[in-house]
GUMAR-404103 format. One record per atom (N, C-alpha, C): residue in one letter; z negated, y negated, x negated. Coordinates in steps of 0.2 Angstrom, whole numbers, padded with zeros to 4 digits, always signed. Layout:
AZYX ...
//
This chain:
X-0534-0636-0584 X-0536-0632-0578 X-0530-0628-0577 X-0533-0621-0576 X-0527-0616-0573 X-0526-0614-0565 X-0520-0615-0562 X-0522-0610-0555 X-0519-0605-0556 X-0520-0599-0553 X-0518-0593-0554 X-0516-0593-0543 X-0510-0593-0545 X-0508-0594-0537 X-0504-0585-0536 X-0508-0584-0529 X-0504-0578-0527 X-0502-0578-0520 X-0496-0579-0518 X-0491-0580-0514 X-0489-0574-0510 X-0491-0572-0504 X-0492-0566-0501 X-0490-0566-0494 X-0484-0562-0491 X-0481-0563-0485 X-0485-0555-0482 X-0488-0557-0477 X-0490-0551-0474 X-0487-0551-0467 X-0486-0543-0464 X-0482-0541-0461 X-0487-0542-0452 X-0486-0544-0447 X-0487-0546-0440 X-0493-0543-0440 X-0490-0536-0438 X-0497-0532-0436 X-0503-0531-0440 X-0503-0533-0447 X-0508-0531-0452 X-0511-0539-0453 X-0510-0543-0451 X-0511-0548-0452 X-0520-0550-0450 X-0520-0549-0446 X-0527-0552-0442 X-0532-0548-0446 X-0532-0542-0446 X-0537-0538-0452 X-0537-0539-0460 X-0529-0540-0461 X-0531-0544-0469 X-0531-0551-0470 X-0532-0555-0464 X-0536-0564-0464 X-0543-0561-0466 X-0546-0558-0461 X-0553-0556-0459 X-0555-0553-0469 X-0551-0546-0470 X-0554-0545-0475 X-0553-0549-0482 X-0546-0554-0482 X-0546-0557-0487 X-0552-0564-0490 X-0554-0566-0481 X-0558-0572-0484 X-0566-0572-0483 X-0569-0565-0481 X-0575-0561-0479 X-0576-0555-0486 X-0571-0552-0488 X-0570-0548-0494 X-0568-0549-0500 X-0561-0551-0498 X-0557-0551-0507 X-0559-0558-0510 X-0555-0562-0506 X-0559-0568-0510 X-0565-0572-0514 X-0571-0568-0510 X-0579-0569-0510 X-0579-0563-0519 X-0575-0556-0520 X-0578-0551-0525 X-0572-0557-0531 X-0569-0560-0531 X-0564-0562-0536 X-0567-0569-0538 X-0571-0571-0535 X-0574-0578-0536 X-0583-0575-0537 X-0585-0569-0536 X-0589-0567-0538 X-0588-0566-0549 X-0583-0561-0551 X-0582-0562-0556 X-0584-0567-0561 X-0585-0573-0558 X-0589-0578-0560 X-0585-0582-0565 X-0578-0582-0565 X-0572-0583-0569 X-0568-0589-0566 X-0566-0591-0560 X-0564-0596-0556 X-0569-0599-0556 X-0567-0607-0552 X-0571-0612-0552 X-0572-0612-0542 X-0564-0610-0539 X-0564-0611-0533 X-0558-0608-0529 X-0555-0610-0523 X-0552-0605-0521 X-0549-0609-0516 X-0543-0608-0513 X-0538-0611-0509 X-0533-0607-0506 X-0534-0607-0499 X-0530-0604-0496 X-0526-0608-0489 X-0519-0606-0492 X-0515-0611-0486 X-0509-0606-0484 X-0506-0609-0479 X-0503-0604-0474 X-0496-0608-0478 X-0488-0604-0479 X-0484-0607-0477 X-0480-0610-0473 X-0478-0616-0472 X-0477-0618-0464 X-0470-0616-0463 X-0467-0614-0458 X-0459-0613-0457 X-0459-0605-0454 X-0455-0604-0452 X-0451-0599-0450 X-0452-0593-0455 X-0454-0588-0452 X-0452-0581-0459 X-0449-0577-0456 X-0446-0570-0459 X-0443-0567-0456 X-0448-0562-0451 X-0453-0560-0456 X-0456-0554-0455 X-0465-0558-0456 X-0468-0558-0452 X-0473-0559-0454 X-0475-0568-0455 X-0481-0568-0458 X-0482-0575-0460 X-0484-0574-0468 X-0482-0581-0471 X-0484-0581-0477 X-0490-0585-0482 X-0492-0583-0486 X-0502-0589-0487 X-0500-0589-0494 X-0500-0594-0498 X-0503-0595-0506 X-0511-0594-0506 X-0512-0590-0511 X-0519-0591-0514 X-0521-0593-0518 X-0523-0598-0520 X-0525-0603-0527 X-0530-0603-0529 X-0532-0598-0535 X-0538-0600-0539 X-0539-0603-0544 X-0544-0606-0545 X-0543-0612-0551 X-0548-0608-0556 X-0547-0611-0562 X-0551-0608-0569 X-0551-0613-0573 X-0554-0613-0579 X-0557-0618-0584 X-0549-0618-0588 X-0548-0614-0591 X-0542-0613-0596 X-0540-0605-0597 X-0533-0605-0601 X-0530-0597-0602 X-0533-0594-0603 X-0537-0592-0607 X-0542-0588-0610 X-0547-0585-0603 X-0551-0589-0600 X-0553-0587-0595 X-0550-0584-0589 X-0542-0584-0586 X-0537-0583-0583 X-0535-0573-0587 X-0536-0575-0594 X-0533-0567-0594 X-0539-0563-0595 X-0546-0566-0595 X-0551-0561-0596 X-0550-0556-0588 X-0549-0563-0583 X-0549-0561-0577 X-0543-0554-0576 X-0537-0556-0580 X-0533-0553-0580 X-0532-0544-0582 X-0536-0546-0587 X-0537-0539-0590 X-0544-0536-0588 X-0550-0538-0586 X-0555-0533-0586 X-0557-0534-0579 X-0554-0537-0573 X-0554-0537-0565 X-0548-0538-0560 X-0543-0538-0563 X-0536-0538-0558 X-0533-0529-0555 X-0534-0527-0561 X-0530-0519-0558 X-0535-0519-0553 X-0542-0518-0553 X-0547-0514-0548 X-0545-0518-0542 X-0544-0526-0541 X-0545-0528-0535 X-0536-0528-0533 X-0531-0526-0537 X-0525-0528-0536 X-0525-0519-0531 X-0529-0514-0534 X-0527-0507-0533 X-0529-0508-0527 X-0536-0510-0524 X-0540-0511-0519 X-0536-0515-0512 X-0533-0520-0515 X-0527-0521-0509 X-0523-0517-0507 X-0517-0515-0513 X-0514-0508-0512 X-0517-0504-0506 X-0523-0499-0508 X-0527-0495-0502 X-0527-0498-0497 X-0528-0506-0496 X-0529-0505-0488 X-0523-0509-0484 X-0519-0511-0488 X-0513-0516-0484 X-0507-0515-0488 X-0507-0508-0491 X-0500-0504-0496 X-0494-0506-0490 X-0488-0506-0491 X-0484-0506-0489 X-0482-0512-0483 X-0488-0516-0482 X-0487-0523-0477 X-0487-0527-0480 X-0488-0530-0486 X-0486-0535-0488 X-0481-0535-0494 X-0481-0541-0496 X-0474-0543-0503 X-0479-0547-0505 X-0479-0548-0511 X-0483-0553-0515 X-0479-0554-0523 X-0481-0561-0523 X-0478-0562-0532 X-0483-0566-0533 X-0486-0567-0539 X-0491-0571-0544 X-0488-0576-0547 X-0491-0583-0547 X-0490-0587-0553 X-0495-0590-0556 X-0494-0592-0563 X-0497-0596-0568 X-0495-0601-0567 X-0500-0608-0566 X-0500-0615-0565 X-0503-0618-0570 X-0501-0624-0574 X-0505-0627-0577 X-0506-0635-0574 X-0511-0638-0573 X-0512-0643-0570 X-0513-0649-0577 X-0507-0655-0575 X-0505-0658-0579 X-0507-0665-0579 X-0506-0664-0572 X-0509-0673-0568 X-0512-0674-0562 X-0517-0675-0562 X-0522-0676-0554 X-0522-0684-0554 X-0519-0687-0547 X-0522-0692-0545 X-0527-0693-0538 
//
């Protein structure tokens, strides 16, 4: 099992509008794809400097399904955040490979 974690600090004021559209819009067209299994979103607990920060975890079968997502559905939804929350957040991506579940 793969997670495809996206780690995203969003800025005070844009905040409330990209809760709304990420789990009303982004997350519902990226788990449409039909590609992930499911989807997880949690808040960073602690202190930020600027804003508050959320991982977004989505799980998939294995790597191969991960870069299909990568290569033939990432730019358009990665652009489509750009256009509407450009310059208020920071984000970084990680690859997970899940080793052990108890």
């Amino acid at each position: 099992m793969i997670i495809y974690n996206v780690t995203i600090s969003i800025d005070a004021e844009a905040h409330d509008a990209w809760s709304r559209w990420m789990t009303e819009e982004h997350i519902p067209e990226v788990l449409a794809t039909g590609l992930f299994l499911g989807c997880r979103m949690v808040r960073v607990l602690g202190e930020a400097d600027q804003g508050t920060t959320y991982a977004i975890q989505y799980t998939c079968i294995d790597l191969p399904t991960y870069e299909r997502y990568r290569e033939q559905h990432a730019p358009a939804l990665q652009a489509r955040t750009q256009e509407r929350f450009g310059g208020k957040f920071h984000a970084f991506r990680t690859l997970l490979e899940v080793v052990h579940e108890a």
